[in-house]
DOBA-851448 format. One record per atom (N, C-alpha, C): residue in one letter; x, z, y. Coordinates in steps of 0.05 Angstrom, whole numbers, padded with zeros to 5 digits, always signed. Last residue first. Layout:
% residues N
AXZY...
% end
This chain:
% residues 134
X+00698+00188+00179X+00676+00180+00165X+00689+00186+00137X+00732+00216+00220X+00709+00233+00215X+00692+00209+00192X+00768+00162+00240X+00772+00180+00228X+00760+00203+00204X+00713+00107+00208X+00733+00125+00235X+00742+00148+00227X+00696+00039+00203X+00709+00063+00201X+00716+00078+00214X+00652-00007+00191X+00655+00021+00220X+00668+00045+00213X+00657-00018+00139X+00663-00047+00164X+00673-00017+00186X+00652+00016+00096X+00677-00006+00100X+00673-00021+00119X+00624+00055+00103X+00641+00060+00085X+00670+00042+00100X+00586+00041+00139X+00597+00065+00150X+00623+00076+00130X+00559+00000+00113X+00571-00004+00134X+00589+00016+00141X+00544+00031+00066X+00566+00009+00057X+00576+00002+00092X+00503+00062+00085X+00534+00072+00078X+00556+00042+00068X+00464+00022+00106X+00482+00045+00120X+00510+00061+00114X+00443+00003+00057X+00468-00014+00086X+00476+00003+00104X+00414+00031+00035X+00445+00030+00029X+00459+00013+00039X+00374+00037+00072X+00394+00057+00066X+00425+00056+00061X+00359-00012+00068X+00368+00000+00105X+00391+00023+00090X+00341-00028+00021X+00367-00037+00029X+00377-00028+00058X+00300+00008+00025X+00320+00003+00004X+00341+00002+00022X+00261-00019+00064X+00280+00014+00072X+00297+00016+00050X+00259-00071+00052X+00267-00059+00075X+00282-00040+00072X+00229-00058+00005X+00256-00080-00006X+00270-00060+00019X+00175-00034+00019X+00194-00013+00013X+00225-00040-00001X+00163-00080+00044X+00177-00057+00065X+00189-00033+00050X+00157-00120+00007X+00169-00127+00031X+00178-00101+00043X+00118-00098-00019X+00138-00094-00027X+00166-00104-00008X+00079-00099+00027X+00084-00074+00020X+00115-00070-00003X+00073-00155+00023X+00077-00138+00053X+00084-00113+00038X+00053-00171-00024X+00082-00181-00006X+00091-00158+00009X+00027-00131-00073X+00028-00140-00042X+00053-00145-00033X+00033-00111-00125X+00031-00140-00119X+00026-00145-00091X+00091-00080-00149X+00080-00078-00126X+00066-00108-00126X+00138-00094-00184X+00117-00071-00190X+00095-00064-00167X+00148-00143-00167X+00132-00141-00198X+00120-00124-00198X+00160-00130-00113X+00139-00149-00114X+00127-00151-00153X+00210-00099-00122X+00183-00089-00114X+00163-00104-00119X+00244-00150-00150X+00234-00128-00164X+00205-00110-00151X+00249-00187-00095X+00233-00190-00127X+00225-00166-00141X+00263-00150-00064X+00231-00158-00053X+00221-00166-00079X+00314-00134-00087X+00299-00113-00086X+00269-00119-00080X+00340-00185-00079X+00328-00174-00109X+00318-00151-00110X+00336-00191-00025X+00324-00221-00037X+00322-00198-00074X+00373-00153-00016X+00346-00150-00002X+00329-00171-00020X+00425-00162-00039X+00409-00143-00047X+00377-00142-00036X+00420-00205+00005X+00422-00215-00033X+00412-00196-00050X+00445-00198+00046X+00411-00208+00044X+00404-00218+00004X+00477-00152+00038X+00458-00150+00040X+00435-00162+00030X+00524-00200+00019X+00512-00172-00001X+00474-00158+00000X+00526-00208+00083X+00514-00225+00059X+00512-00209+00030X+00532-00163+00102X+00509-00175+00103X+00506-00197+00081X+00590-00150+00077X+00564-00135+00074X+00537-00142+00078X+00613-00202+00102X+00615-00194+00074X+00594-00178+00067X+00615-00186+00156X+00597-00208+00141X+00592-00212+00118X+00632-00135+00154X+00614-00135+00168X+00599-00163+00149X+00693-00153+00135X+00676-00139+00115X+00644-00144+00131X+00705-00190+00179X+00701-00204+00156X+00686-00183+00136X+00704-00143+00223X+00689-00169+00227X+00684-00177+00187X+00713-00078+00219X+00725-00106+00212X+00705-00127+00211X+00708-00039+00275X+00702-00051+00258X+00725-00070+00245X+00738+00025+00288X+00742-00003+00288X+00738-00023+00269X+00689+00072+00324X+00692+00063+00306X+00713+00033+00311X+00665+00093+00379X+00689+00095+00370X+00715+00084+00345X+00598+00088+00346X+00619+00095+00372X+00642+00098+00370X+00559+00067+00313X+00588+00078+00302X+00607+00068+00325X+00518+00061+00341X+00514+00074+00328X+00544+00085+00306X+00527+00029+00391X+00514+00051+00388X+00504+00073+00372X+00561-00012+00387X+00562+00005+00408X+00542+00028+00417X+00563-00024+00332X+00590-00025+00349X+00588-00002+00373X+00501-00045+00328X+00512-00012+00315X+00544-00011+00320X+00493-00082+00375X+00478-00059+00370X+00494-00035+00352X+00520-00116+00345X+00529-00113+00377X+00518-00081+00374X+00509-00125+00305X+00535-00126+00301X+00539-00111+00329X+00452-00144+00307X+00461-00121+00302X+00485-00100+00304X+00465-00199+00334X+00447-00178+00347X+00460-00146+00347X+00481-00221+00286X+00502-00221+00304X+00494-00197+00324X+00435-00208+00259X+00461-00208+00242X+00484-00198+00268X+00401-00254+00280X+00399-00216+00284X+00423-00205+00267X+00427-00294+00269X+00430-00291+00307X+00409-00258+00289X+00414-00299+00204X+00447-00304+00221X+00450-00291+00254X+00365-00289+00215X+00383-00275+00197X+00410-00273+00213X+00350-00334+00245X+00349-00309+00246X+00365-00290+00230X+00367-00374+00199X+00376-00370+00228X+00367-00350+00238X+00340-00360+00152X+00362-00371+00144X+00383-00365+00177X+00286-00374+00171X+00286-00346+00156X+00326-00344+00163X+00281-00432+00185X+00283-00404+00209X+00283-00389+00201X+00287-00450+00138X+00311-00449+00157X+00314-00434+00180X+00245-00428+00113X+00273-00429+00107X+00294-00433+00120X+00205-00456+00138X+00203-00431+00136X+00237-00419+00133X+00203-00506+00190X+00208-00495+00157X+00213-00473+00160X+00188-00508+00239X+00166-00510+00222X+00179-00513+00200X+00216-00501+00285X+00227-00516+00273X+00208-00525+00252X+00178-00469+00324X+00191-00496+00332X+00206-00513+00311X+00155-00420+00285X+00134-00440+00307X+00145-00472+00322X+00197-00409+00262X+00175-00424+00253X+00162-00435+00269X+00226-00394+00304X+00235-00410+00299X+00212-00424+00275X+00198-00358+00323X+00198-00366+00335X+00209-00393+00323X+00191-00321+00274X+00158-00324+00291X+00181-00351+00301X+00248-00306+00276X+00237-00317+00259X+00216-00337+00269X+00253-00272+00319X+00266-00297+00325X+00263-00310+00294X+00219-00231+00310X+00209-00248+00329X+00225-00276+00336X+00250-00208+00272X+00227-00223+00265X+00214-00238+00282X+00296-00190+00294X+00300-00208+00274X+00275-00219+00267X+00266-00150+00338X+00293-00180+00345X+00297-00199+00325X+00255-00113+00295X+00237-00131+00310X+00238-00150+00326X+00299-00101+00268X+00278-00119+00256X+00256-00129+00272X+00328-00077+00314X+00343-00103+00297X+00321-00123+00281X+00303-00028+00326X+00300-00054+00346X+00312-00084+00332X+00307-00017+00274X+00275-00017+00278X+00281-00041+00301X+00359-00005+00279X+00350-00016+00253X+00317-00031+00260X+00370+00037+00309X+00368+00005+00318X+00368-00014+00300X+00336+00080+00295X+00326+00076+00311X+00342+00035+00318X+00378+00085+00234X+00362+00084+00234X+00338+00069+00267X+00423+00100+00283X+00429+00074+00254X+00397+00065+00251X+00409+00142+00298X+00416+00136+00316X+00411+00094+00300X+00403+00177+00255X+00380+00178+00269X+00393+00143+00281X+00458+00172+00247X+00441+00157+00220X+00412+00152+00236X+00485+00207+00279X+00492+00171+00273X+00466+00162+00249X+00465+00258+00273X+00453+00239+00290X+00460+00202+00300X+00478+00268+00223X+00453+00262+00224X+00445+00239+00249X+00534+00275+00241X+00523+00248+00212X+00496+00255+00223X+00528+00311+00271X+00543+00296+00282X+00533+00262+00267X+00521+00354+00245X+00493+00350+00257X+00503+00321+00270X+00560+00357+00215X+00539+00352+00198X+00508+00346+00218X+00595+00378+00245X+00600+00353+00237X+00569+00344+00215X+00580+00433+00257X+00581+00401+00280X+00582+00376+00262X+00589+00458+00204X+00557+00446+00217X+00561+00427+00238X+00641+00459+00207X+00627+00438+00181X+00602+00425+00188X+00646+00485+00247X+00655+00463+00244X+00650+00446+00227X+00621+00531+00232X+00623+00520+00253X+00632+00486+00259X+00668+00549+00190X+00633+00538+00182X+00614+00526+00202X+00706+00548+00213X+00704+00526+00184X+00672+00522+00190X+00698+00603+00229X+00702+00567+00248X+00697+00542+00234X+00697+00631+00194X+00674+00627+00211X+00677+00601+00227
% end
């Protein structure tokens, strides 16, 4: 009976890191797009303010899921960068692929999003935010 007690803590325990993953995922993209907006509006290439945002919500996030979503956890910096850049690579071939089977930017744009949210969740929680319980 304790086992099973214990299996369920730990299971309501993952949910609520993922709730938790999930909720600063939303504040991460709307820090990462507004410092897009912004850097289009001053630098006026698209690319390079896509390119810098990335990088400063990158760092954003780093702060954000350290201290709120894999509590206790000891990251590794170099996998962390390693994974984002994986990331923005899996993200750059999931917007192509949606975008064949999908002809709206915007829409293949968001399901590229929740793609790659997912499985940046376990690759982070695999190899940068380790912890005992993961």
């Amino acid at each position: 009976m304790l086992a099973f007690l214990a299996s369920g803590r730990a299971l309501v325990t993952r949910f609520d890191r993922l709730l938790r993953y999930f909720g600063v995922g939303i504040i991460n993209s709307v820090v990462g797009y507004a410092l897009y907006a912004l850097f289009v509006a001053v630098i006026k290439n698209i690319y390079v303010a896509q390119i810098s945002a990335h990088i400063l919500g990158m760092t954003f996030n780093y702060i954000m899921l350290k201290t709120h979503v894999f509590r206790g956890a000891t990251p590794v910096i170099s996998r962390y960068i390693a994974a984002y850049a994986i990331n923005y690579f899996l993200g750059l071939g999931c917007l192509f692929i949606f975008h064949q089977l999908v002809k709206s930017p915007y829409l293949a744009g968001l399901l590229s999003l929740i793609l790659v949210a997912i499985i940046n969740y376990f690759v982070l929680r695999a190899f940068v935010f380790r912890t005992p319980a993961s």
